[in-house]
MARKOL-38816 format. One record per residue: x, y, z of N, C-alpha, C, O in turn; residue in three letters. Coordinates in pm, whole numbers, plus 50000, padded with zeros to 5 digits. Layout:
N
XYZXYZXYZXYZAla...
END
This chain:
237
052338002317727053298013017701053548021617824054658026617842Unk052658023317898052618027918027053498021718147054058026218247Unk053408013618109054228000918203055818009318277055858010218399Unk056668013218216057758011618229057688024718330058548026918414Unk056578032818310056918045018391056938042818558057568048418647Unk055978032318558056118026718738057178027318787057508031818897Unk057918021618689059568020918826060448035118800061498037318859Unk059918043118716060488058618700059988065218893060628068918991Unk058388063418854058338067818967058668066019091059038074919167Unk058488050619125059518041619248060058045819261060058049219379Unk061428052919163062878056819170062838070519222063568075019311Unk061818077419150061798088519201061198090419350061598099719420Unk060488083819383060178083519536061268080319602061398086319709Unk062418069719561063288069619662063958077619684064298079719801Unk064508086719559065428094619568065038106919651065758115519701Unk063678105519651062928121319769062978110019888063858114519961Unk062598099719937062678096620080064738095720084065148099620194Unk065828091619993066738098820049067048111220104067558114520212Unk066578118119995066968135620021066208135520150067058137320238Unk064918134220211064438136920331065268129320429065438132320547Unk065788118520362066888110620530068058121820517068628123620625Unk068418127520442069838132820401069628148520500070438153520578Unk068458152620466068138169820508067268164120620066258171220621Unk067178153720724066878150220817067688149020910067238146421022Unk068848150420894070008144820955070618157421105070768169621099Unk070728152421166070528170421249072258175021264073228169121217Unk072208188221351073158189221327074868182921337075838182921262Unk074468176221523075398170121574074678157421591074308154321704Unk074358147321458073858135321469074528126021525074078114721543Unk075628129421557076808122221616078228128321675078868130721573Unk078978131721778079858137721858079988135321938079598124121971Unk080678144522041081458142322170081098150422289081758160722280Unk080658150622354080378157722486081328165422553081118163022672Unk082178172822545083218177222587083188193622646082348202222618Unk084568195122749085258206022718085778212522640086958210522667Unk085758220022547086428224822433087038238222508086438244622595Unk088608241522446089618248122516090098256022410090408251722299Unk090148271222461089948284122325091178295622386091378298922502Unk091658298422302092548311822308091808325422255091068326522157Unk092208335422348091268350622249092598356422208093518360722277Unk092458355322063093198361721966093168373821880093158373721757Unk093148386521976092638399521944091178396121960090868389722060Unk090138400121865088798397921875088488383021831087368382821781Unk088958373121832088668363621745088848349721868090008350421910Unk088218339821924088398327421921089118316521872088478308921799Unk090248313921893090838303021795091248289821920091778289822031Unk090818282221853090878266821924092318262121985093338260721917Unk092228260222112093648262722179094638251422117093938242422072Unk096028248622099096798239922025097538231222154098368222522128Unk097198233822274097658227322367096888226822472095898234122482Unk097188219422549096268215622691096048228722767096388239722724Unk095358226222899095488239122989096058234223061096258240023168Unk096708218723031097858217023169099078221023111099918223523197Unk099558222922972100628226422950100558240822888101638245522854Unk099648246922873099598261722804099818265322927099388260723033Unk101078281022884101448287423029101378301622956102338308122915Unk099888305222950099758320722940100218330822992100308330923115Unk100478338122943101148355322948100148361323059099128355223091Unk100448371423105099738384423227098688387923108099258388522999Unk097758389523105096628396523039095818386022917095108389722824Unk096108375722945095868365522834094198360122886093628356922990Unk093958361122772092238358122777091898343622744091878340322625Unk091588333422850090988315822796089868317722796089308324822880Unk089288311822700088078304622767087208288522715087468279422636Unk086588290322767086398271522797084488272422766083718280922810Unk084138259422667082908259622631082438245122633083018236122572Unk081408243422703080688226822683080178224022581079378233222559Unk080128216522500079178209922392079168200222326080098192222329Unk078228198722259078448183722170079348185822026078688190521934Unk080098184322010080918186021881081518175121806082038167021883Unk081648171821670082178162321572083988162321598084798153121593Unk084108173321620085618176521593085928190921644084918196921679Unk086898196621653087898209921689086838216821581086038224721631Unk086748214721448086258220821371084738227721430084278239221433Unk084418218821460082928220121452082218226121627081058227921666Unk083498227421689083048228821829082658243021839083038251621760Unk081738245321959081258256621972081988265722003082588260022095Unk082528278221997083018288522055082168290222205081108284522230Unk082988300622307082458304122413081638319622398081998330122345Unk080768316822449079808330522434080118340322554080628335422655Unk079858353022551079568364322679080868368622668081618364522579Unk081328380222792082298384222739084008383622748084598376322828Unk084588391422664085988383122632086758393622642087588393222551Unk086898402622708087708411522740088468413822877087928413922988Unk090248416322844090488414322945090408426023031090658425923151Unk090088434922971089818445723058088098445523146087728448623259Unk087568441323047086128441423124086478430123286086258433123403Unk087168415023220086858403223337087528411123424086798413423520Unk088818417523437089688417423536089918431223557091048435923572Unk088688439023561088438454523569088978454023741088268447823821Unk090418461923797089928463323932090988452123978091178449424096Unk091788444823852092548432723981094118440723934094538444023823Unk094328441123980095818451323970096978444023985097128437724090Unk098068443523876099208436023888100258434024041100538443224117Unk100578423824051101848421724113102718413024133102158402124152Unk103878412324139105038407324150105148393824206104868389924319Unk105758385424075105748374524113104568366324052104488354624088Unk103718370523973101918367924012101568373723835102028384323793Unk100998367623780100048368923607098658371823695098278368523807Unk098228377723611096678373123576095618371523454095588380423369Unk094748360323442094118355423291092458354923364091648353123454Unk092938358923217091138359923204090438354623147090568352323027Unk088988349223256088928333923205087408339023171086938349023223Unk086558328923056085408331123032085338319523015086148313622944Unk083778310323111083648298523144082258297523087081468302323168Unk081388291222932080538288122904080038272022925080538262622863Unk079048270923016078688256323023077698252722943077168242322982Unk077128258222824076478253622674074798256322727074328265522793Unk074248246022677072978249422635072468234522723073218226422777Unk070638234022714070368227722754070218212422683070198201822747Unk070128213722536070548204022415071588197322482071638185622522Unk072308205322487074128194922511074468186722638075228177222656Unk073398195622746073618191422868073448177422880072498172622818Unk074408167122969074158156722981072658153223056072118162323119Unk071988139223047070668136223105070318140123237071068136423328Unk068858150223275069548148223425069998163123446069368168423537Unk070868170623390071788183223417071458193623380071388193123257Unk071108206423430070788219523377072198229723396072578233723506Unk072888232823263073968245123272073548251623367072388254823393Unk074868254823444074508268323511075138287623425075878288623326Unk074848293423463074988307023429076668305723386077668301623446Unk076358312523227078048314923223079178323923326078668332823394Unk080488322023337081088329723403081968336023372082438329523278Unk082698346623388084238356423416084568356123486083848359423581Unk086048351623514086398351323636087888358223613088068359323492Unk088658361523665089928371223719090918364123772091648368923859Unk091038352723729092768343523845093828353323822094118363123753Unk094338344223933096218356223953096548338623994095928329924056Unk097628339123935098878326623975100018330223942100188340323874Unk100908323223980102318324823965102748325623839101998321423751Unk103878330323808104318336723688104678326723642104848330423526Unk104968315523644105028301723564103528292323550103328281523493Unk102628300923623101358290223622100938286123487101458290723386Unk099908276823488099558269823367097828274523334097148276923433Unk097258275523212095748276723196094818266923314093668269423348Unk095708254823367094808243923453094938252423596093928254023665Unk096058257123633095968266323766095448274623780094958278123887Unk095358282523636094088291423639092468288423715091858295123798Unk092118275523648090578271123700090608265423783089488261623818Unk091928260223882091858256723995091688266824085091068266124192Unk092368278424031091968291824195091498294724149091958306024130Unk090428293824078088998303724049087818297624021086738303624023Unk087928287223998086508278223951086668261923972086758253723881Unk086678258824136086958247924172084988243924196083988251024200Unk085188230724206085868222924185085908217624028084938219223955Unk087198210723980087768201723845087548190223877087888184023977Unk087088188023808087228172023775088058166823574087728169423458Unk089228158723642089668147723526089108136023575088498131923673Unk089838129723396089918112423370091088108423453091818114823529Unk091048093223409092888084923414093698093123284094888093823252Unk092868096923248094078100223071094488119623072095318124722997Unk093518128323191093828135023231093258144723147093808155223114Unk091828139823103090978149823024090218158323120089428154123205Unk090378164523108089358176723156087738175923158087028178423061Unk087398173123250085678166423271084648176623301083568176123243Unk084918185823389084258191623534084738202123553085928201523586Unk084278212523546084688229523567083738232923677082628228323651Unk083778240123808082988242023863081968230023919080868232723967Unk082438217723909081518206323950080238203223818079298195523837Unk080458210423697079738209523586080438205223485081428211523449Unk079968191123406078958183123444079318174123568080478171123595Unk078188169923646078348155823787079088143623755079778136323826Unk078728143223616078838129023587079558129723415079578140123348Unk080048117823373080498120723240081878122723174082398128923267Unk082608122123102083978126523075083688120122898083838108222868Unk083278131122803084088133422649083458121422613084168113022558Unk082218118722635081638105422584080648105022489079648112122501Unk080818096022375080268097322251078878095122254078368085322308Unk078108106622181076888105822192076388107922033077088109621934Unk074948107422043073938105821895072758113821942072478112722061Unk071878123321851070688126821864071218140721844072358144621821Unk069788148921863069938162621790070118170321901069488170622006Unk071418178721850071508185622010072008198221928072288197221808Unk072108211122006071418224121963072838228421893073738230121974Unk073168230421758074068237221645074708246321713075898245321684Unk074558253521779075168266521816076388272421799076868274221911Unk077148276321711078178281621668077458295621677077088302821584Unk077378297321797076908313721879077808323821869078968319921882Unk077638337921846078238346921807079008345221923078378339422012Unk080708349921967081578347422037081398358722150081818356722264Unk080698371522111080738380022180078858382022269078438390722346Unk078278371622221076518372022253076508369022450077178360622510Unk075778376222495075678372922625074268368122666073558375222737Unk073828354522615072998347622580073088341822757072338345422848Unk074098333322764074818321522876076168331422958076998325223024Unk076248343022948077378352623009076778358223143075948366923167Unk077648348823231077938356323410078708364923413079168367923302Unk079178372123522080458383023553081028377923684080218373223763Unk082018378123712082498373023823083448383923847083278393323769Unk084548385723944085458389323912086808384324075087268391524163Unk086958372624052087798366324181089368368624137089808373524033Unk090118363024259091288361024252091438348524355090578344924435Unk092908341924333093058329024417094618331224333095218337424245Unk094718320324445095548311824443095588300024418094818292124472Unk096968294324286096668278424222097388272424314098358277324373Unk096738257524335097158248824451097448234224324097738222724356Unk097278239324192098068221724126096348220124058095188221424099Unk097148216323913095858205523871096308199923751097158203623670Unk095558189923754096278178023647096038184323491095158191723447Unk097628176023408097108178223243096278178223235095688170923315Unk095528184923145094188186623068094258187922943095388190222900Unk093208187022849092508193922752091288190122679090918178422671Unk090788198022637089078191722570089588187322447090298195622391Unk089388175022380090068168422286088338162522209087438157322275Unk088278165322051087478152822015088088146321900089168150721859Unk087458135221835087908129121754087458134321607086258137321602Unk088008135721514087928142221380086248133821321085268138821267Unk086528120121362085148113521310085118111821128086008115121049Unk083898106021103083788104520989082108113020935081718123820979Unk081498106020850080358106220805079298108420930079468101121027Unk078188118020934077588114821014076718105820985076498103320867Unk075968098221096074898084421130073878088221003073748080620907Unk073108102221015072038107120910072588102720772072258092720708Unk073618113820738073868110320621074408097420558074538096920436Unk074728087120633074958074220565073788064520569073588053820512Unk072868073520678071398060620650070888069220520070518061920428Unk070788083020497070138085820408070948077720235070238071720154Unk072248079420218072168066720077072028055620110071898047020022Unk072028052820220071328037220202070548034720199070258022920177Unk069308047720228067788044720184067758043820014067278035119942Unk068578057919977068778058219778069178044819724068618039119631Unk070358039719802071018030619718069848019619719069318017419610Unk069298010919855068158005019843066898004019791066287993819758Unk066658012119788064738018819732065238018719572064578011819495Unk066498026719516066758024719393067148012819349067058010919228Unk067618003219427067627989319353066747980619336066837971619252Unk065867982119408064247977719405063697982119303063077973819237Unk063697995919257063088000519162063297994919002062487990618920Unk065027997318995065237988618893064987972018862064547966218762Unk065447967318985064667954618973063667951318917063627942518831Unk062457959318969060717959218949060817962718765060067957018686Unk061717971318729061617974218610062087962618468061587961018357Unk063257956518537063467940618449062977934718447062687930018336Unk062377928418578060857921618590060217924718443060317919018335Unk059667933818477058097939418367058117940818254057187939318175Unk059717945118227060337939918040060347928118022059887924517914Unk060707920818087060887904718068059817899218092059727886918084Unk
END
């Protein structure tokens, strides 16, 4: 009479070694290594809708730019430190002919960093370009060197990262959806230049699906539970 409870429990063991594959699963079990490219919208961060080779910001317009591992636009990190255009560009004084944006440059954490690479110190920086310039002329006179792809993604801010361009990675790398205003990774800079040209850009990832965790974790349930029932027809029969 006892018999039948064995495969209760089987079942129930699998369904706890799912839940542990399921709540094992980390955060960015799977994403993209990228530039991610941000507009400051009053106090708020919102994920830029165009490149920085074709966004042509206004005189006082605040970018900024964040490294990390991300699933999607959704899920990408905001830039940390600070976002004011009065603080970056305290001291650079308008003139003719000439914008200036204000840039806040986060290169992420040490999680995200590619193998090999330690972030350096976040930055603010102060460009002035021409009154038609683009968000990409921005980080050319102020935070050279850039590096793109052939497809004209945006790789390399400041020569960070060496190596690499938006390439799909796996393993647990650090969640950080960091308060937007935290000066955790926040430098101060405060330059001016001149843009000399830089190619389309933008930090792009792919929407993706399921992460890696959560589809091994039902396939541990769906497996371990078909075993279980199995074991259980067996022992009636």
């Amino acid at each position: 009479m006892t018999a039948p409870r064995a495969p209760r429990v089987l079942l129930g063991a699998a369904l706890a070694a799912g839940s542990l594959a399921l709540g094992a699963a980390p955060a960015h079990a799977e994403g993209y290594r990228y530039w991610s490219f941000w507009e400051r919208d009053g106090r708020e961060w919102t994920y830029a809708t165009q490149g920085p080779g074709t966004l042509r910001p206004e005189d006082g317009a605040v970018l900024g730019f964040r490294f990390a591992v991300s699933e999607n636009s959704a899920d990408a990190d905001r830039p940390r430190g600070r976002a004011s255009f009065a603080a970056i560009c305290d001291g650079t004084e308008p003139r003719p002919g000439s914008k200036r944006i204000a840039l806040s440059v986060d290169f992420g954490t040490r999680a995200d960093a590619p193998p090999g690479e330690t972030p350096p110190e976040g930055r603010t920086v102060c460009a002035r370009v021409p009154e038609d310039g683009t968000a990409a002329d921005a980080l050319a006179a102020a935070l050279k060197p850039l590096r793109y792809n052939s497809e004209s993604l945006l790789c390399a801010i400041a020569g960070y990262p060496r190596s690499g361009c938006g390439e799909r990675v796996a393993g647990d790398a650090d969640d950080g959806n960091d308060a937007a205003d935290s000066t955790d990774s926040a430098g101060s800079g405060n330059d001016t230049g001149t843009a000399d040209g830089a190619a389309d850009s933008g930090g792009t990832a792919s929407a993706g699906g399921p992460s890696v965790g959560l589809l091994g974790g039902i396939a541990v349930v769906a497996v371990l539970g078909a075993a279980a029932v199995l074991r259980a027809r067996r022992r009636r029969s």
